[in-house]
C-alpha positions as CSV (number, residue, x, y, z in Angstrom):
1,X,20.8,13.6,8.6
2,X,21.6,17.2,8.6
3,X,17.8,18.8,9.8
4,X,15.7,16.6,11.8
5,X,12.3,15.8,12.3
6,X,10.5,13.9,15.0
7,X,7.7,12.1,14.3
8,X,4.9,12.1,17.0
9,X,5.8,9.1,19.0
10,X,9.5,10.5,19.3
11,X,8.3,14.3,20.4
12,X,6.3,12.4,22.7
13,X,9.4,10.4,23.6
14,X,11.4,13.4,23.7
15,X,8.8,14.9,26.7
16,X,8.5,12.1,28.6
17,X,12.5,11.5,28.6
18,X,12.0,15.4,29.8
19,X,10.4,14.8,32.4
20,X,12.6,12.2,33.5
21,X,15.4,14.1,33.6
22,X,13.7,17.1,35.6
23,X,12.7,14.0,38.1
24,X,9.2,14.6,37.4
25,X,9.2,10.8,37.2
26,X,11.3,7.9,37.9
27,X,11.7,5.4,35.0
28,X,9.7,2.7,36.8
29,X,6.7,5.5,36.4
30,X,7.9,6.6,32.5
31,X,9.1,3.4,31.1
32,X,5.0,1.9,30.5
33,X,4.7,5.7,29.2
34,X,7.1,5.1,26.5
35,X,5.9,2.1,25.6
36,X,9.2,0.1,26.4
37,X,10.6,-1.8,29.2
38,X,12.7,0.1,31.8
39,X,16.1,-1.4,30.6
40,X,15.2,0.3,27.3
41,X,13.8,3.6,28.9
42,X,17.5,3.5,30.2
43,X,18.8,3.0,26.9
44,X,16.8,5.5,25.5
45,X,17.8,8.1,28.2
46,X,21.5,7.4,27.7
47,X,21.3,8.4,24.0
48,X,19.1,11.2,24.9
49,X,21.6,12.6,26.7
50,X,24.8,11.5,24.7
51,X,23.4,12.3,21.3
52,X,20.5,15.2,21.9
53,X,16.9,14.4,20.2
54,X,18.9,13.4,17.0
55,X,19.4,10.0,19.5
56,X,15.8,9.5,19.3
57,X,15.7,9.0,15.9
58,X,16.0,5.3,14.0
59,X,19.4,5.2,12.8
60,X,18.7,4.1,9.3
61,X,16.4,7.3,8.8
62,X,17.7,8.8,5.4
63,X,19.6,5.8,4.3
64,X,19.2,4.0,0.8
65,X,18.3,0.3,1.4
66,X,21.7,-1.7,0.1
67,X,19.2,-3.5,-2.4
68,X,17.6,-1.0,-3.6
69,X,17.5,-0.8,-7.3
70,X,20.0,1.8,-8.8
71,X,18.5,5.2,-9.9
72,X,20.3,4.5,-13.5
73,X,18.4,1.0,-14.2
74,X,15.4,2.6,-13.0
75,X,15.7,5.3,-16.0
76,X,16.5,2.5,-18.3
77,X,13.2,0.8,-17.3
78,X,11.0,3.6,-17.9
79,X,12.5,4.4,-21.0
80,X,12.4,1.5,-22.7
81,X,8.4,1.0,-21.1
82,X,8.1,4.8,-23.1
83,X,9.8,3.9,-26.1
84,X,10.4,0.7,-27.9
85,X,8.2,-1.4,-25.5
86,X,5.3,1.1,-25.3
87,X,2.0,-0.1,-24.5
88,X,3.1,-3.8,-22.5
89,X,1.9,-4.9,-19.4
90,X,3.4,-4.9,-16.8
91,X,4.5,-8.8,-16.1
92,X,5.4,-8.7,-20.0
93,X,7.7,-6.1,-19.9
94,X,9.5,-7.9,-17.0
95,X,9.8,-11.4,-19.3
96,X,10.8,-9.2,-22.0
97,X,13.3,-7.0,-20.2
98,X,14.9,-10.5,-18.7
99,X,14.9,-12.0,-22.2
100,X,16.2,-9.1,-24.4
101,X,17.8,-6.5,-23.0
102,X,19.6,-8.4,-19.9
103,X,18.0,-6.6,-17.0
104,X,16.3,-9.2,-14.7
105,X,13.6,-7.7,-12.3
106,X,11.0,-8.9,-10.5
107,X,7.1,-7.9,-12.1
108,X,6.6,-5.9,-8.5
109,X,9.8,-4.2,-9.1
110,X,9.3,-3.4,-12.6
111,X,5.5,-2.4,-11.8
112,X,6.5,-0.2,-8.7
113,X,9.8,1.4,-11.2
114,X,6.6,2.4,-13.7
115,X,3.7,3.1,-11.7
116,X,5.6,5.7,-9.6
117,X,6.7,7.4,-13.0
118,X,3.2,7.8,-13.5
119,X,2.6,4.8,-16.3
120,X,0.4,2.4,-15.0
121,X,-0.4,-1.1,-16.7
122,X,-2.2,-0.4,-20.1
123,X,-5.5,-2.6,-19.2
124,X,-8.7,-2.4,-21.8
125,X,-11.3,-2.1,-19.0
126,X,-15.2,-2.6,-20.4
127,X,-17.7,-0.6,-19.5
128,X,-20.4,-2.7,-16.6
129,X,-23.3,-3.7,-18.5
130,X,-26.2,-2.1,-17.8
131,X,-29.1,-3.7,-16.4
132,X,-32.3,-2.4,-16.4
133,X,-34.4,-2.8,-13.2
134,X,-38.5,-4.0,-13.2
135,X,-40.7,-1.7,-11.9
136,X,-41.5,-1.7,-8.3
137,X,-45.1,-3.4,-7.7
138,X,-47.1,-1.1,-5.8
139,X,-47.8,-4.1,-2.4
140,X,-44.9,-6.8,-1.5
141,X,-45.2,-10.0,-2.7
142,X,-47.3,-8.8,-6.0
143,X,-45.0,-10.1,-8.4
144,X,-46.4,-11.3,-12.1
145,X,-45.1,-14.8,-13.2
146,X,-45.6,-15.8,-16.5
147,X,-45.2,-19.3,-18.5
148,X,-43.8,-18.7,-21.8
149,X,-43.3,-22.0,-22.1
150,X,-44.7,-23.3,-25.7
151,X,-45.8,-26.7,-24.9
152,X,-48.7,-27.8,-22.0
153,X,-46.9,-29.1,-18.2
154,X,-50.2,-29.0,-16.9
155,X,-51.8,-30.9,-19.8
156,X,-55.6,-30.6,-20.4
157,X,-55.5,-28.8,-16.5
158,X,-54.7,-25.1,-17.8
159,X,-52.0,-23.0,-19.2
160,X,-50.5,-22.8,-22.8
């Protein structure tokens, strides 16, 4: 964590904690500002002053998650998905990455390894049919209904 950077809610943290120190306001009064109980505006303060603004900050800011995938596996993934299994969906190249070369991922893993090198999932999407609309009728409720039925429903009555 060598340059830091606050988000919003910790600049807003870092005025508030401010004017606490100047005794603009007690910790009863800045605590609710903070959004935090007063034990923890007390907490907060105390790092404040021990560590600077860099106290503000989440401690885990900059750290790789202990699972996270390794960067070399990750290289392996996309190249095989480039070269020898080019064109394969995503859940299939997870199945066949388990099943042939060794490397057992999750689908989500292996889809968010590709889709952030830029190779989404090779899916033949049609075109919508199109559908052509009637004309409008030029009153409501003036729609023509036909019969194009070939045989007589209303017998020697009409129709057909």
């Amino acid at each position: 964590m060598k340059g830091l950077t606050l988000s919003a809610k910790e600049q807003n943290r870092l005025k508030i904690l401010n004017g606490v120190l100047e005794q603009r306001w007690s910790m009863r009064e800045a605590a609710p500002l903070l959004g935090v109980s007063e034990r923890q505006g007390w907490r907060l303060l105390a790092a404040y002053r021990k560590e600077g603004a860099r106290g503000l900050a989440h401690k885990n800011r900059g750290r790789k998650p202990p699972n996270a995938t390794p960067e070399t596996i990750q290289q392996q993934v996309v190249a095989l998905a480039l070269e020898r299994y080019d064109r394969i969906n995503h859940t299939h190249l997870s199945e066949l990455l388990a099943e042939r070369e060794g490397l057992t991922l999750s689908r989500p893993t292996v889809r968010r390894i590709l889709v952030r090198a830029g190779l989404s999932s090779p899916r033949h999407r049609r075109p919508p049919q199109h559908r052509s609309r009637r004309q409008r009728m030029p009153q409501e409720g003036m729609l023509l209904q036909l019969d194009g039925s070939h045989h007589l429903w209303l017998e020697d009555r009409g129709g057909g």
